[in-house]
N, CA, C and O of each residue as an XYZ file, in Angstrom:
368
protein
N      -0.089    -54.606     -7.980
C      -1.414    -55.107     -8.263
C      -1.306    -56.598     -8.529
O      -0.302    -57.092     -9.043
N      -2.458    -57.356     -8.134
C      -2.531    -58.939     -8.750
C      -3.883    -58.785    -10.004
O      -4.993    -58.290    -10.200
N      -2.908    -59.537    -10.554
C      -4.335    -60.137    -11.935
C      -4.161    -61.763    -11.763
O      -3.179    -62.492    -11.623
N      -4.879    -61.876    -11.802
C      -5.532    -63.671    -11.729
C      -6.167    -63.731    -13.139
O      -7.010    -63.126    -13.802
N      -4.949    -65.240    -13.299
C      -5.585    -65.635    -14.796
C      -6.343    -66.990    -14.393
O      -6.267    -67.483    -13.268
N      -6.967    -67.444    -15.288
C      -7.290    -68.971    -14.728
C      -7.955    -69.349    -16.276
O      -8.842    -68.756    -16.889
N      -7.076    -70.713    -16.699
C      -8.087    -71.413    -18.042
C      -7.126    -70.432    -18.789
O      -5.922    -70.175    -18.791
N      -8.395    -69.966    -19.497
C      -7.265    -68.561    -20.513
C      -7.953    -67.165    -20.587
O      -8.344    -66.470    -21.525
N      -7.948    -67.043    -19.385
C      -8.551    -65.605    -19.290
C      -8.267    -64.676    -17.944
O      -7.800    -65.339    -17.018
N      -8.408    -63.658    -17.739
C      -8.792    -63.154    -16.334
C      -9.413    -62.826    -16.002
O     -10.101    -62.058    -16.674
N      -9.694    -63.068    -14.845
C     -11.134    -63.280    -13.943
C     -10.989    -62.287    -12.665
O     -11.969    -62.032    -11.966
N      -9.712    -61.745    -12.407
C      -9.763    -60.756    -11.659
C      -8.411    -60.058    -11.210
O      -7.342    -60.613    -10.955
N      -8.839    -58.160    -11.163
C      -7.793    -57.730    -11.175
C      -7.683    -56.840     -9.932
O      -8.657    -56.087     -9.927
N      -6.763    -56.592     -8.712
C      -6.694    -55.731     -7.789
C      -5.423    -55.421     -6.921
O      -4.458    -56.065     -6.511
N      -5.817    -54.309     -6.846
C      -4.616    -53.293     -5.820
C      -4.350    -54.145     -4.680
O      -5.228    -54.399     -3.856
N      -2.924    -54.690     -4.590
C      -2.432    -55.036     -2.982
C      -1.879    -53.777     -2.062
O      -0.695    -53.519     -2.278
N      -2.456    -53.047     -1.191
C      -2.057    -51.672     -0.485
C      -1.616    -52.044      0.751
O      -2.539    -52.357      1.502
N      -0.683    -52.107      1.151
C      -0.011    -51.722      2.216
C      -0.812    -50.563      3.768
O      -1.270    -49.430      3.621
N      -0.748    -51.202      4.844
C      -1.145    -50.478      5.853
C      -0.319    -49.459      6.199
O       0.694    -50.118      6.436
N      -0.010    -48.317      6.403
C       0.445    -47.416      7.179
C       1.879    -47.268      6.729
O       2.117    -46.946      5.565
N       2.809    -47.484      7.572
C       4.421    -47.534      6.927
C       4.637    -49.223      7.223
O       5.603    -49.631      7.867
N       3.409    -50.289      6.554
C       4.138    -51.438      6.937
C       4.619    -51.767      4.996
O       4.037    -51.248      4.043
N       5.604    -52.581      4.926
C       6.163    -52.935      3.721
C       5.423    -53.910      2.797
O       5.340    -53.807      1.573
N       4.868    -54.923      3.610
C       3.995    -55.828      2.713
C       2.799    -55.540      2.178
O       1.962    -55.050      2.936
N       2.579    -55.686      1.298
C       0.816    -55.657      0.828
C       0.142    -57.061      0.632
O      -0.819    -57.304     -0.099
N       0.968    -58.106      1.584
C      -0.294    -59.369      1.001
C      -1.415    -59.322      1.766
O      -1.312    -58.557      2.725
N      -2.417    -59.870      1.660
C      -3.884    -59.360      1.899
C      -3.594    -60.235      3.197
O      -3.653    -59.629      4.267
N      -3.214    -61.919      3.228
C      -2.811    -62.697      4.669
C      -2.052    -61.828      5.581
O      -2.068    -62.160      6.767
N      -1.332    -60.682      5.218
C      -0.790    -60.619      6.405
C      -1.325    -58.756      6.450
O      -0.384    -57.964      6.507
N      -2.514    -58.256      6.427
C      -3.061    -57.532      6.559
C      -3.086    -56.435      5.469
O      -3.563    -55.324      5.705
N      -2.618    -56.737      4.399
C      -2.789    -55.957      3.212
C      -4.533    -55.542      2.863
O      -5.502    -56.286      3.015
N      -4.525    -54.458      2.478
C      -6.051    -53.857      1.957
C      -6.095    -54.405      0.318
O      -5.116    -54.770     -0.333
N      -7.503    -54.351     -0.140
C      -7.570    -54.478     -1.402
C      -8.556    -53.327     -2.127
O      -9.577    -52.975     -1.535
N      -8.184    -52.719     -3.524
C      -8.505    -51.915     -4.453
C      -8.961    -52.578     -5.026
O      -8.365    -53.652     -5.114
N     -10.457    -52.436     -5.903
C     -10.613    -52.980     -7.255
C     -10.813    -51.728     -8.254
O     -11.737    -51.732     -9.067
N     -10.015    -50.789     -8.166
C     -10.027    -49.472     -8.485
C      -9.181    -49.032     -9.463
O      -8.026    -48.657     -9.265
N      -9.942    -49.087    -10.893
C      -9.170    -48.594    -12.062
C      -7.561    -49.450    -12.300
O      -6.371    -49.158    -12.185
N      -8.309    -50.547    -12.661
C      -6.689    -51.343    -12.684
C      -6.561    -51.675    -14.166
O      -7.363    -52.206    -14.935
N      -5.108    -51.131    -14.381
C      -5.009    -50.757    -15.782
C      -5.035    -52.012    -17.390
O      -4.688    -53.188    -17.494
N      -5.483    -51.250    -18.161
C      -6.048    -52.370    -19.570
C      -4.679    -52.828    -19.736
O      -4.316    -53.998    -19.617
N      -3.953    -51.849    -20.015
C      -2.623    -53.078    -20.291
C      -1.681    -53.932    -19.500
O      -0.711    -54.558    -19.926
N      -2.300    -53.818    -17.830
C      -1.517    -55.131    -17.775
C      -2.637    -55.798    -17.618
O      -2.103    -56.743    -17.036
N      -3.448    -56.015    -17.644
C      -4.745    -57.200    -17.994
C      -3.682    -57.481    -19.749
O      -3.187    -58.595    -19.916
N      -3.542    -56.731    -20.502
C      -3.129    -57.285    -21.609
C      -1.867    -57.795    -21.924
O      -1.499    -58.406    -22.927
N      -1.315    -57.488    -21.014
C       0.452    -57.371    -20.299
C       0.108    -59.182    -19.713
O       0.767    -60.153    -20.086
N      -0.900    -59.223    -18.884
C      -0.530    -60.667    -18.569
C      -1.365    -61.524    -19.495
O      -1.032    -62.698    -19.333
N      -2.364    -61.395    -20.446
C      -3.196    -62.054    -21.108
C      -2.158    -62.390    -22.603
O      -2.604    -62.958    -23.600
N      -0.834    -61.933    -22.472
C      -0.129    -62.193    -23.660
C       1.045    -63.210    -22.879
O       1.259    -64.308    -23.392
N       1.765    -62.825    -21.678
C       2.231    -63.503    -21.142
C       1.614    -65.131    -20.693
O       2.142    -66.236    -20.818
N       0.862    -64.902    -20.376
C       0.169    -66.469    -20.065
C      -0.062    -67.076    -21.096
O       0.141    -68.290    -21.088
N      -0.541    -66.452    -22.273
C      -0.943    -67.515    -23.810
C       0.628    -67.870    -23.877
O       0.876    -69.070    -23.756
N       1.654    -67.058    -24.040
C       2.743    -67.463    -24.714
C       3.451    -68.532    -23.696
O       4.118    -69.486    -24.097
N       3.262    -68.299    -22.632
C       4.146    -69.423    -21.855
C       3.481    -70.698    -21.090
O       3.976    -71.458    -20.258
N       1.690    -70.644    -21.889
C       1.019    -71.499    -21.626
C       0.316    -71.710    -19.964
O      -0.223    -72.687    -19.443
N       0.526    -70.704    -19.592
C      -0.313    -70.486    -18.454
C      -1.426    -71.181    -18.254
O      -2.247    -71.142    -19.171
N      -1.794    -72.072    -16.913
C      -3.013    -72.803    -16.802
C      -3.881    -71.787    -15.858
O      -5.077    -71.585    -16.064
N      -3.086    -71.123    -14.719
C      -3.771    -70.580    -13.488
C      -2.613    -70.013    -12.738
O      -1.690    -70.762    -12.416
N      -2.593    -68.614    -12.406
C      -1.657    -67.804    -11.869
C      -2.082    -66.705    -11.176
O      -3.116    -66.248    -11.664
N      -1.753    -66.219    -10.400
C      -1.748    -64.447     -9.728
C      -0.159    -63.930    -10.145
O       0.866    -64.355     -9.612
N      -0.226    -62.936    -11.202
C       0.593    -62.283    -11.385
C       0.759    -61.227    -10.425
O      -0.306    -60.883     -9.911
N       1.513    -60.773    -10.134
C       2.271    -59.708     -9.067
C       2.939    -58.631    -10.277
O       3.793    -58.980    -11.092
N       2.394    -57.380    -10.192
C       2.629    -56.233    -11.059
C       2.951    -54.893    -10.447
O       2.325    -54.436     -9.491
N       3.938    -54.297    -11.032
C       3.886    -52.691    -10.186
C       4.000    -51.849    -11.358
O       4.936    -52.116    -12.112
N       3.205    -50.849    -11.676
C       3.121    -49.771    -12.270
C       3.961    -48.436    -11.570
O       3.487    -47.857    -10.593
N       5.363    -47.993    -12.240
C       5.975    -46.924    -12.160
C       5.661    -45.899    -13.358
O       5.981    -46.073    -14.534
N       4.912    -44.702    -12.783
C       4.628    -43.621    -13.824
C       3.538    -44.659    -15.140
O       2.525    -45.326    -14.933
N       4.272    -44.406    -16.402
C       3.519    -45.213    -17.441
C       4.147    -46.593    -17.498
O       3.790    -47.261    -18.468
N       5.101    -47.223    -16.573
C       5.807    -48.511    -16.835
C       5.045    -49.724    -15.823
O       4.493    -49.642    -14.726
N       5.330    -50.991    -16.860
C       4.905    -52.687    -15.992
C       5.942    -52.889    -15.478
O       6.911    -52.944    -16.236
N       6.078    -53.001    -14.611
C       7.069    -54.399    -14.280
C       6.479    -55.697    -13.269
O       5.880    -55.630    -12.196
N       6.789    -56.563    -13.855
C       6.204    -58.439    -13.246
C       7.318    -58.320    -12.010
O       8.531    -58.115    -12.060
N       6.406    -58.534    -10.865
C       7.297    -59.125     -9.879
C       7.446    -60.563    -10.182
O       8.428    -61.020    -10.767
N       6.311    -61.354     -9.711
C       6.506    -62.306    -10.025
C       4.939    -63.321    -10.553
O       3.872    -62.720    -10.420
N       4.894    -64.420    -10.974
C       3.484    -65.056    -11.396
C       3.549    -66.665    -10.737
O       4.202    -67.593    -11.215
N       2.796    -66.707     -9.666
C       2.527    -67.590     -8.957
C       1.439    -68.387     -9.244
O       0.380    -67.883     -9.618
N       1.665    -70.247     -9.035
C       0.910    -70.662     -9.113
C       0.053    -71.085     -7.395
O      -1.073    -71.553     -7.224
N       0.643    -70.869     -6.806
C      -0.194    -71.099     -5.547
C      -0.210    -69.590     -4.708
O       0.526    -69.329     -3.756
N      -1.091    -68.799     -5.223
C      -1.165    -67.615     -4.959
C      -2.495    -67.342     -4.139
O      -3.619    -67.834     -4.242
N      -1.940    -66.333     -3.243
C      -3.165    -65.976     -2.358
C      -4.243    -65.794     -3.254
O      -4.056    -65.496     -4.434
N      -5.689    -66.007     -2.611
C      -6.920    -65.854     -3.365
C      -7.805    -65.497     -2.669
O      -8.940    -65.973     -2.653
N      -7.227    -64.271     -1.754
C      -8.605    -63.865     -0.789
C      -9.391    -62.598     -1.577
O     -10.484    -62.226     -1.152
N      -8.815    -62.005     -2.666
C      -9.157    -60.885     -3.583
C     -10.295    -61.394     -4.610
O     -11.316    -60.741     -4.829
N     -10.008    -62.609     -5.199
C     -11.122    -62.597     -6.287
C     -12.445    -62.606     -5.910
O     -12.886    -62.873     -4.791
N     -13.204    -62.227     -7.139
C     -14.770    -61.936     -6.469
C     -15.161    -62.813     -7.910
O     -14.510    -62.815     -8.955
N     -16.166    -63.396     -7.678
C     -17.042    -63.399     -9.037
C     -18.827    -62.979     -8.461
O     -19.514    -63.220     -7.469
N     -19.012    -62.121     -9.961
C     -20.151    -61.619     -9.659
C     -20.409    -60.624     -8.728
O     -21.500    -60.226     -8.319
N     -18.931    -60.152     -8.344
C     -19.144    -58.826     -7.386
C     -19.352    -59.660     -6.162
O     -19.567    -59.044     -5.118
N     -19.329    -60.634     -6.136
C     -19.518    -61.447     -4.593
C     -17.986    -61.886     -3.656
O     -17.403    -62.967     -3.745
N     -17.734    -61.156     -3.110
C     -16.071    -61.974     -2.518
C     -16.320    -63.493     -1.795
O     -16.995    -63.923     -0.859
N     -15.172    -64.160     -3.000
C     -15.280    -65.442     -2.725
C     -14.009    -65.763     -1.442
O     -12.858    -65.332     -1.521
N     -14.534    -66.590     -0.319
C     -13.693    -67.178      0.849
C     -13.321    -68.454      0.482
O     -14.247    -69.264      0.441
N     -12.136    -68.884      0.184
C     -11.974    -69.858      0.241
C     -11.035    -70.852      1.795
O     -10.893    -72.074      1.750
């Protein structure tokens, strides 16, 4: 999953899914997107990480095994074809 922080908050959270048996899920190279039940604690998982290491603006990269987080990784020049504000998908 990506959560997008920006400032000091997040502004948006979603499923990167993978097509068929392909390996990637980035949305550029044909990944689908979920905004489907994406879980409170890593919204809180990265909303503690970013205060503490001073985060300005990131897409965290997250995978949920069973009940476990693990951070792939937190990018500052991260794809941004997922966020919406206002339920509106923004193109940049």
């Amino acid at each position: 999953m990506r959560i997008v922080w920006v400032g000091n908050k997040v502004i948006e959270g979603y499923w990167r899914i993978n097509q068929g048996h392909e390996f990637l899920t980035n949305v550029s190279q044909g990944g689908l997107i979920s905004y489907d039940h994406i879980p409170v604690e890593a919204i809180q998982l990265v909303e503690k990480v970013a205060a503490t290491l001073g985060i300005d603006h990131a897409g965290f990269d997250i995978a949920q095994v069973g009940d476990k987080l693990y951070f792939f990784e937190l990018n500052v020049m991260f794809g941004n074809q997922g966020i919406r504000i206002n339920n509106i998908q923004i193109q940049f």
